[in-house]
C-alpha atoms as one frame of an Amber mdcrd trajectory, in Angstrom:
protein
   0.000   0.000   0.000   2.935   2.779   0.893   4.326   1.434  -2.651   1.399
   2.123  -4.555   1.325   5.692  -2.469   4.989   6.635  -3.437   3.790   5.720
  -6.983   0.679   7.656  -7.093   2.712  10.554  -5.559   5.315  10.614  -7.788
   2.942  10.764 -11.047   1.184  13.579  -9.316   4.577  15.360  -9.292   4.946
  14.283 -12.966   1.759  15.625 -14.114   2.764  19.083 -13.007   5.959  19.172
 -14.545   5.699  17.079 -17.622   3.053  19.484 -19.399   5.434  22.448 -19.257
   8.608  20.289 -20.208   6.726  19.001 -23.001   5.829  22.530 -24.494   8.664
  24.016 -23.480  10.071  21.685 -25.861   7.907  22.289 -28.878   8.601  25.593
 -28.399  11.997  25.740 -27.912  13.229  27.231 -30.990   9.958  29.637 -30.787
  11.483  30.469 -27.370  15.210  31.722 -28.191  14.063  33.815 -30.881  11.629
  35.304 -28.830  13.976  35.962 -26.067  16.491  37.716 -28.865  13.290  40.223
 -29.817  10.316  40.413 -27.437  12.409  39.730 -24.228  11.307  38.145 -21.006
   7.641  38.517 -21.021   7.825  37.118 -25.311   9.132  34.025 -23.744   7.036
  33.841 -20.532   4.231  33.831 -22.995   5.497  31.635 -25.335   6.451  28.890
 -22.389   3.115  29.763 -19.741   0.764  31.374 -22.046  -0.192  34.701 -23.085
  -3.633  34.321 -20.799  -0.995  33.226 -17.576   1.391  36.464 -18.493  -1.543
  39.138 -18.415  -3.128  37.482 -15.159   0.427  37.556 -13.631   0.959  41.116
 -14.895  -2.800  41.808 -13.839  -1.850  40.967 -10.175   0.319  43.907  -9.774
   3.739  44.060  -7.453   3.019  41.365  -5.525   2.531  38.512  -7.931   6.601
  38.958  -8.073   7.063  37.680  -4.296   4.186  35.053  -4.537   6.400  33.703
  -7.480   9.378  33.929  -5.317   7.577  31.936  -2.409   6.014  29.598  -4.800
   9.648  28.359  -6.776  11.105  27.908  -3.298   7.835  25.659  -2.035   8.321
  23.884  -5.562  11.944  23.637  -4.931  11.426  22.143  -1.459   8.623  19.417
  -2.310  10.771  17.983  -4.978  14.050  18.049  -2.438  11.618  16.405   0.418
  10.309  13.683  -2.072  13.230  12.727  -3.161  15.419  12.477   0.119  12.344
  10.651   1.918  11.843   8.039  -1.334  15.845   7.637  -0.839  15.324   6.839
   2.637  12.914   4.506   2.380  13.778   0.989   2.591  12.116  -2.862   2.947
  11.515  -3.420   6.236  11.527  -7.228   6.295  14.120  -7.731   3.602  16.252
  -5.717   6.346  15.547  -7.456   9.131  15.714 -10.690   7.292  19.313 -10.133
   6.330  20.749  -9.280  10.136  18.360 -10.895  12.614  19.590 -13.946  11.786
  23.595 -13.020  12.535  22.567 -11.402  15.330  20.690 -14.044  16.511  24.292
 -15.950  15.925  26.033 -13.801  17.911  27.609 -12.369  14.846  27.056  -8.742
  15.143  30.214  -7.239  13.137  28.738  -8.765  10.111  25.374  -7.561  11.198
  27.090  -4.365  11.715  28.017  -4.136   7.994  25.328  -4.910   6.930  23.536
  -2.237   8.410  26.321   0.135   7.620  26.092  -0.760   3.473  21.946  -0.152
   3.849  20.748   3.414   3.513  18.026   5.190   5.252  17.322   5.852   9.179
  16.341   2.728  10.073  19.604   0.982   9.278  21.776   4.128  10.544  19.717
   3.535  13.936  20.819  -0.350  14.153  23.918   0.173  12.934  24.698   2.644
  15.638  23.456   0.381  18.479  25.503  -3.091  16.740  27.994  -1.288  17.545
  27.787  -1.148  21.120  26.311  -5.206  20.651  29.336  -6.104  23.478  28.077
  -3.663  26.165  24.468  -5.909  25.962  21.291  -4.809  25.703  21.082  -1.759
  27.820  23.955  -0.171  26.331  22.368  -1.267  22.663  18.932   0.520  23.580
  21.004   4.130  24.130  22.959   4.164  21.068  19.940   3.352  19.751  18.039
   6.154  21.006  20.667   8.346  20.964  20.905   7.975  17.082  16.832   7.855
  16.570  17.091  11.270  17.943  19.742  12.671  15.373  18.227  10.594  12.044
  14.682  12.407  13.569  15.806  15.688  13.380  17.244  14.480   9.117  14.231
  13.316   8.793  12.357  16.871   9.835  14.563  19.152   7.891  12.503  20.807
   4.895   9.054  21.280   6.717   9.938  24.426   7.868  10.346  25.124   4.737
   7.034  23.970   3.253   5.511  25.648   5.971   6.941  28.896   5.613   5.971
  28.785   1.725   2.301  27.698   2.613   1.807  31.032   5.291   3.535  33.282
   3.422   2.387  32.668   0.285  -1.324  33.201   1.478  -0.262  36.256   3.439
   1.164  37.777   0.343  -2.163  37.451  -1.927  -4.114  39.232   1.173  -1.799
  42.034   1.218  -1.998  42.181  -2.569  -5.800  42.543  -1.349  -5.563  45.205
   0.919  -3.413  47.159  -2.088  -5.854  46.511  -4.495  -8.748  47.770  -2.463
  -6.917  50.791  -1.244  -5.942  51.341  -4.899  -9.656  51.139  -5.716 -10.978
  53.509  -3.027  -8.130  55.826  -4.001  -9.989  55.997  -7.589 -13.042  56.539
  -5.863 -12.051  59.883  -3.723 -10.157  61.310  -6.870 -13.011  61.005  -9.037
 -15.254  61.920  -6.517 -17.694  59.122  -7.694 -19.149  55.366  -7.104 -18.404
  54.146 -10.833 -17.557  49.951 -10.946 -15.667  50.752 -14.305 -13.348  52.929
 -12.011 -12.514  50.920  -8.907 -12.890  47.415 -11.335  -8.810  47.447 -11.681
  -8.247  47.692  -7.829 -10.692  45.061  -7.222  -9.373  43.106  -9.639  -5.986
  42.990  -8.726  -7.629  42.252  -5.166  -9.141  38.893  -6.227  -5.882  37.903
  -8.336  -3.023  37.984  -5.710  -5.738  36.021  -3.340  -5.959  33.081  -5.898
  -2.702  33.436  -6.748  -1.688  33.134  -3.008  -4.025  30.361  -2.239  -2.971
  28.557  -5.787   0.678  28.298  -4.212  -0.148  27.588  -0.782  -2.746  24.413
  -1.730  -0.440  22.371  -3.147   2.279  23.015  -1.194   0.020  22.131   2.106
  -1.170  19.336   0.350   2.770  17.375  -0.412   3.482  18.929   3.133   0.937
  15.950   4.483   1.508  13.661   2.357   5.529  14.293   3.864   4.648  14.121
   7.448   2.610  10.445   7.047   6.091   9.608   5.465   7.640  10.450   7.860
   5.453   8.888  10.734   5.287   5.249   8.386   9.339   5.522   8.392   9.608
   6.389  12.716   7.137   3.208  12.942   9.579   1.174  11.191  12.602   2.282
  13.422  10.512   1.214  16.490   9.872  -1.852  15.128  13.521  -2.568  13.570
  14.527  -1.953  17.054  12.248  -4.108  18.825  13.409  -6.772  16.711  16.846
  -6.346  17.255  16.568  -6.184  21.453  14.234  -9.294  21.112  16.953 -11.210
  18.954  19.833 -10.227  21.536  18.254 -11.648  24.456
């Protein structure tokens, strides 16, 4: 089931960047000319779409730091993904492998065994073969002790993902609160209640909100998908241990 999870994630995270790297690459030639004679926005338009350009541009100022936010959240899910997917290993193939030696007594080869095998779970039982000649107790600390360091690997980036999910919302509102202060501005210097006159601060109201919420959904969304992750791989370091201690006695 945490397979077919992984999988499903992963051609989530394919199915928002394939689309663009596909027309990016029909357009590519389209693209450098562009660049050479309409500049920066001729190829924003060319790769995202002349609609996406003017709704960006539409936004006003602070489409530029919801952008910002939004490439670091981006940059962040695909880091997290990637490092927890590399982390992940087979529980039971694991286990298989060194329970056995250390049911034998023979924890060096255990040992190396753990030591060749990435992820937290065998940094965590390497750590405490290591101390295999102090017995149980002294197996049980190094244990711990290295749970708590691998915990605090395993936590790094959701700061991250949660800074991009606040901020990014907190931008679009105070794109709002411009756009609304832009449109009452209109208001007092025409000295009128027209909707064709404050229309442009409203709009640019409405825009950064979606655009801020846009960023921050999916963002929250990986961000959960992360932390069961991370909760399925701390269940298998409890259990990795418990089968180690129960093997040693």
């Amino acid at each position: 089931m945490r397979k077919f999870s992984y999988i499903m994630l992963l051609i989530a995270v394919l199915s928002l960047v394939m689309p663009g790297m596909a027309f990016a690459q029909e357009a590519a030639e389209e693209a450098t000319a562009a660049v050479s004679t309409g500049g920066l926005e001729s190829f924003a338009e060319l790769v995202f779409g002349s609609g996406m350009v003017k709704w960006f541009k539409d936004g006003g100022w602070a489409m530029w730091p919801i952008l910002i936010v939004a490439v670091y959240g981006l940059a962040y899910v695909v880091w997290k993904f990637i490092a927890l997917i590399y982390a992940k290993v087979n529980l039971n193939a694991f286990l298989g492998k060194i329970i056995p030696l250390i049911q034998s007594k023979k924890y060096k080869e255990a040992a190396e065994i753990a030591k060749g095998t990435r992820g937290p779970v065998a940094a965590i039982i390497y750590a405490g073969l290591l101390k295999a000649e102090g017995g149980v107790p002294a197996v049980e600390k190094a244990i711990e002790n290295a749970a708590m360091i691998e915990m605090s690997y395993l936590e790094k980036g959701f700061l991250e993902l949660s800074t991009a999910i606040t901020l990014a919302p907190m931008l679009g509102f105070l794109g709002t609160v411009s756009g609304m202060i832009s449109a009452f501005d209109a208001i007092a210097a025409a000295r009128a209640v027209d909707a064709t006159i404050v229309a442009s601060g409203i709009k640019i109201a409405l825009i950064t909100t979606q655009a801020g919420l846009i960023v921050a959904i999916p963002v929250q969304f990986f961000n959960n998908i992360f932390v069961t992750m991370v909760d399925g791989m701390v269940i298998d370091m409890q259990k990795a241990t418990e089968k180690v201690v129960e093997a040693m006695l």
